[in-house]
C-alpha positions as CSV (number, residue, x, y, z in Angstrom):
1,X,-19.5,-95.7,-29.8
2,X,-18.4,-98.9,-31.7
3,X,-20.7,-101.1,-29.2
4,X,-23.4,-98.5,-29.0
5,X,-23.5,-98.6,-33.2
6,X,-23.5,-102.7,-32.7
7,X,-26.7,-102.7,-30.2
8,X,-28.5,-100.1,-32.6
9,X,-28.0,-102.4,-35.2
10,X,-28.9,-106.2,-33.6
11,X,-31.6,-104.0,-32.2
12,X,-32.6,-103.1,-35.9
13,X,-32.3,-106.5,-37.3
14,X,-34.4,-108.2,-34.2
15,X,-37.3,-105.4,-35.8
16,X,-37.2,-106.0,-39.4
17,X,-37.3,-109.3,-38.4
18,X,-40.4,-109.0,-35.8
19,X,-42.2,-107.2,-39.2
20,X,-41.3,-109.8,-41.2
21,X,-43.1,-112.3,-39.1
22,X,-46.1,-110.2,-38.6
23,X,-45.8,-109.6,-42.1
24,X,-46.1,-113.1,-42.8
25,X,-49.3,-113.6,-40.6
26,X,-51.0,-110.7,-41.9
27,X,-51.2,-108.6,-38.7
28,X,-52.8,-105.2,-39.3
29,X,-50.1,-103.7,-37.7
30,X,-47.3,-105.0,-39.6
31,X,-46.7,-102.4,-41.7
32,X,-47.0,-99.8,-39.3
33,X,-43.9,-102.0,-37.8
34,X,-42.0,-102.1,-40.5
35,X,-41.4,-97.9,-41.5
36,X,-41.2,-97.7,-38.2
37,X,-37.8,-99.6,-38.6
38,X,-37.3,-98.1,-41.6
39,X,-37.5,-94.9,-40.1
40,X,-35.3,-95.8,-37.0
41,X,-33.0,-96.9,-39.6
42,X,-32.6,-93.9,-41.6
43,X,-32.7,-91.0,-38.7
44,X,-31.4,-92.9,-35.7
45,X,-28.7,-95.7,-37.1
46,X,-27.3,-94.2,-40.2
47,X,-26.9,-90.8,-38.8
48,X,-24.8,-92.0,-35.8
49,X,-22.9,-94.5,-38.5
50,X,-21.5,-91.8,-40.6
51,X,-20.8,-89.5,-37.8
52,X,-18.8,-92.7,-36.3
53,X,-17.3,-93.3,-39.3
54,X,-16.0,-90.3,-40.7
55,X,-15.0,-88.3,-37.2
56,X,-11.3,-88.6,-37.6
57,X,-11.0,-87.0,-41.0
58,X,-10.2,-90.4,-43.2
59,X,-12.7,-89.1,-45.6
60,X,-10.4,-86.1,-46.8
61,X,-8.3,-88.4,-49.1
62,X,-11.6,-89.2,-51.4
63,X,-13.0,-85.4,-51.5
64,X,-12.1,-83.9,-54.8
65,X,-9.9,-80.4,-54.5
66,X,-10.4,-78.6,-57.1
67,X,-7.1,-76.4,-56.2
68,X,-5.0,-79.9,-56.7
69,X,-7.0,-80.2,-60.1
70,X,-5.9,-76.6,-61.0
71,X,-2.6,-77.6,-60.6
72,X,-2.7,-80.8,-62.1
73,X,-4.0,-78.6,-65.0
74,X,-1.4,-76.5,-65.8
75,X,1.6,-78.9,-65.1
């Protein structure tokens, strides 16, 4: 998953950049190009990176309990 995240994202860099340039020489299309990238970005990339990220549980030490606050409360 790690390499698939790392091809996704030189993948995603090699487009902003291709939008850039065609940005740059005015092409009609360039803006079509670049929410395209956006949009791979934010439905394709992101998505997988937080799922990647975040499988294993390490995100339970940062999610407020609000049965530890209770306690916390009263002691």
């Amino acid at each position: 998953m790690k390499t698939v995240l790392k091809i996704l994202f030189v993948i995603f860099l090699l487009w902003m950049i291709a939008g850039a340039y065609l940005l740059n020489i005015e092409h009609p299309k360039a803006q079509v190009v670049m929410g395209l990238g956006v949009l791979y970005m934010s439905f394709i990339l992101m998505p997988l990176f937080i799922y990647y990220r975040y499988k294993d549980g390490k995100y339970k030490k940062y999610v407020m309990n609000s049965d530890k606050d209770k306690k916390k409360a009263e002691d």
